[in-house]
Steps between C-alpha positions, in 0.01 A plus 500: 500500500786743588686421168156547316467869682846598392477400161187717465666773651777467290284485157284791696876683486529421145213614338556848678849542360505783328605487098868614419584840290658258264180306457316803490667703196516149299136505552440876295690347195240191435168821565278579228690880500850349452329249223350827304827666492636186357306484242498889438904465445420245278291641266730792470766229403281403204425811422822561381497185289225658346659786370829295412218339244497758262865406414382193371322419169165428461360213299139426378323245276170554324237383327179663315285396307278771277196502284484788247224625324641490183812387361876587662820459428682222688795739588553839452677578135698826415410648151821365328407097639154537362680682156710174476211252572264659243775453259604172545144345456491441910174524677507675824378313780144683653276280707179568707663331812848539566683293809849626625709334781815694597762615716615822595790600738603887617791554637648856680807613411562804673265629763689754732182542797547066534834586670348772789195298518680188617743743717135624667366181592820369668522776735102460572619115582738597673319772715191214526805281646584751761172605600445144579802511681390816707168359547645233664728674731203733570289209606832363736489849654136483515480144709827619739317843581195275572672252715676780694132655581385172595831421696426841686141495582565090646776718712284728566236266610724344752639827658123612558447129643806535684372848681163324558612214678773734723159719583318206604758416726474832662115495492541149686715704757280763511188292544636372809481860644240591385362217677625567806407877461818652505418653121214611359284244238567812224887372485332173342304666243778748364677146434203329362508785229796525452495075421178548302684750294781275391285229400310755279816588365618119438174451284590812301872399427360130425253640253795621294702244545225293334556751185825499495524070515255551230710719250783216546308241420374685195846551342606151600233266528571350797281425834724757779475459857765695639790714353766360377845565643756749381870562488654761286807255377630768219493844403327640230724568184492847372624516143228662290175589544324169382122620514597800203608236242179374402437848385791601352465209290182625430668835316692303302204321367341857412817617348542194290153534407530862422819385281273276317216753383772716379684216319143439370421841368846541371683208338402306223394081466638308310293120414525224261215321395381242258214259404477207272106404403383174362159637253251228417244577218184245478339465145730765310252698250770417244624126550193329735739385689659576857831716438749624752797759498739615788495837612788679720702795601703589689606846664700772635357795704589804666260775660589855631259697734519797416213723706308392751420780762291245728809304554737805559275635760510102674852548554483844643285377752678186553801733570341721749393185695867364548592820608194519736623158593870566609371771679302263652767258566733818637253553735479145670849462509540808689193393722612108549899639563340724786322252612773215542775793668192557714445153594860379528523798779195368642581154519867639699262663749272230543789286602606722789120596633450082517743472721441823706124310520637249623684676778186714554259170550755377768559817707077527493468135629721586799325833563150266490663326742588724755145662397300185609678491864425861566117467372494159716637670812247829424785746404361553147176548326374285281468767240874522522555129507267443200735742300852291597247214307406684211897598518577124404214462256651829294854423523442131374241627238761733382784234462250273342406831243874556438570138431225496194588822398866348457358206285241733303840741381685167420190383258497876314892520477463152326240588235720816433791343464389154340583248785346188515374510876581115489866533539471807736228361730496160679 
């Protein structure tokens, strides 16, 4: 029976183990989110080997077959065939119904806007690449910052449980005197209130920490309990500013694009082309009979646009949007470079006030202390000893507060910078 009791205890133990960091940022990549960028980076892969198409030929076969309402000539004849025809006694070949079966193949020489167009669509591939990236490291960040609110409001929980059960101790002392009507039964109900008033607080932090286990489990699909543990094992790398490149990518897309129009508008195309026909005439008017005659050409082309205001006014606008765009990207850079000094700073700063906190929660645990004997022996109020309580409650609140705060700055300095939170984080 006792083995039975601690194996339940033990699989009790088990099932309340909280999940790992490492389990939990595996979990985002196999999400429907991380799935759609997937795909997304895909397509933008294939789009390029659409455009890369044009540099290849195109080949068709064909067929027709045609009923006139009067009599036509199998193929078409220049003046100088017919001439020669005529002359030599030949009939030309004209039939009601005519039958061709064919080929025809086009091929482009020279087309200057193929070259920016396939330039465009690799840098949109490779911005859809990073954005996935970012995405993902913005999710990471995302599921950290959660954890760390969760990690603080369960701390949080336990310092307002840990102040509840000290007052109950005191109200057990207290009841004693009261009791023997050396204190007045007011001193009970100034605790009572002040008990009632942490439990209403408890049910308020445990209502968000319901929303906050409930934004994890969204961007990882598992069943959370508890927060998983953390240790900061490395320090974030701070090379470039990962979160602009998606974007600047993005400008070379445009500009490529813009390249394109102009190479469009400008330059000339060069194609070859050619087609070989197989003509099929039922009941020739001249023979009665079913004649055929092959038909083909082939040929070499070159166009030269040489006005077209619609398209000139396209690439004006199409060049006041990249500039609109770098501005843009100027902008954020400047913004996300702030930011990161800002938060590097913070993160020194956050270091030093978590251990001052944790000085701070000692000193006001002694001062409790000594606080307790001198309300037990009647040489303090219990106003004044209920502040050396709420003393504790603050100080531990505010290390608790600092120690998310830490992990919140680590999860933005990683998005900005590109780290995967994985190696950082265990």
């Amino acid at each position: 029976m006792r083995k039975l009791s601690i194996l339940i205890l033990i699989l009790f133990a088990i099932n309340l183990q909280a999940v790992t960091m490492s389990e939990l940022f595996n979990a985002i990549r196999k999400q429907p989110a991380t799935k759609i960028d997937e795909i997304s980076s895909k397509m933008a892969k294939i789009a390029q080997d659409r455009v890369n198409a044009g540099y290849y030929p195109t080949v068709n076969l064909f067929g027709n077959y045609t009923h006139y309402n009067t009599p036509t000539s199998l193929k078409p004849l220049d003046p100088l065939a017919t001439a020669k025809l005529t002359a030599s006694g030949q009939a030309l070949p004209f039939s009601n119904t005519i039958e061709q079966m064919g080929i025809g193949i086009s091929v482009p020489i020279f087309v200057k806007e193929l070259e920016d167009l396939s330039k465009k669509v690799k840098y949109l591939a490779k911005s859809a690449n990073l954005k996935k990236e970012l995405n993902f490291y913005q999710n990471e960040a995302l599921v950290l910052g959660s954890n760390a609110s969760l990690e603080y409001l369960d701390n949080l929980i336990l310092a307002l449980k840990a102040t509840q059960k000290s007052l109950k101790t005191t109200r057990d002392n207290l009841q004693i005197s009261v009791n023997s009507g050396r204190t007045p039964g007011i001193a009970l109900d100034k605790i009572d209130e002040k008990l009632n008033q942490l439990d209403i607080n408890i049910n308020n932090i445990s209502i968000k920490r319901a929303n906050v286990i409930s934004n994890i489990e969204t961007l990882t699909g598992l069943e959370i309990k508890n927060p998983a543990k953390m240790e900061y094992v490395k320090s974030i790398k701070k090379d470039e500013i990962f979160a602009l490149k998606p974007l600047q990518e993005v400008i070379k897309a445009a500009m490529s694009d813009y390249k394109a129009s102009k190479a469009k508008r400008y330059y000339p195309k060069v194609a070859f082309s050619a087609m070989w026909s197989e003509n099929y005439s039922q009941n020739d008017i001249k023979f009665g009979e079913n004649v055929h005659a092959g038909y083909g050409y082939y040929r070499l082309g070159i166009s030269l646009p040489l006005y077209n205001k619609g398209e000139d006014v396209d690439m004006q606008l199409k060049k006041i949007a990249i500039m609109k765009d770098k501005m843009k990207l100027r902008k954020t850079e400047q913004e996300l470079k702030s930011e990161a000094k800002a938060l590097g700073q913070n993160l020194m700063f956050l270091e030093k006030s978590i251990k001052l906190n944790e000085l701070n929660i000692q000193k006001n645990k002694n001062l409790l202390k000594y606080a307790k004997v001198s309300f037990d022996e009647g040489r303090m109020t219990e106003e004044d000893y209920l502040v050396y309580e709420d003393k504790v409650l603050e100080s531990k609140s505010s290390y608790y507060g600092t120690l998310s705060q830490k992990w919140q700055v680590i999860a933005k300095l990683s998005v900005i910078y590109g780290n995967d939170l994985k190696g950082v984080v265990r």
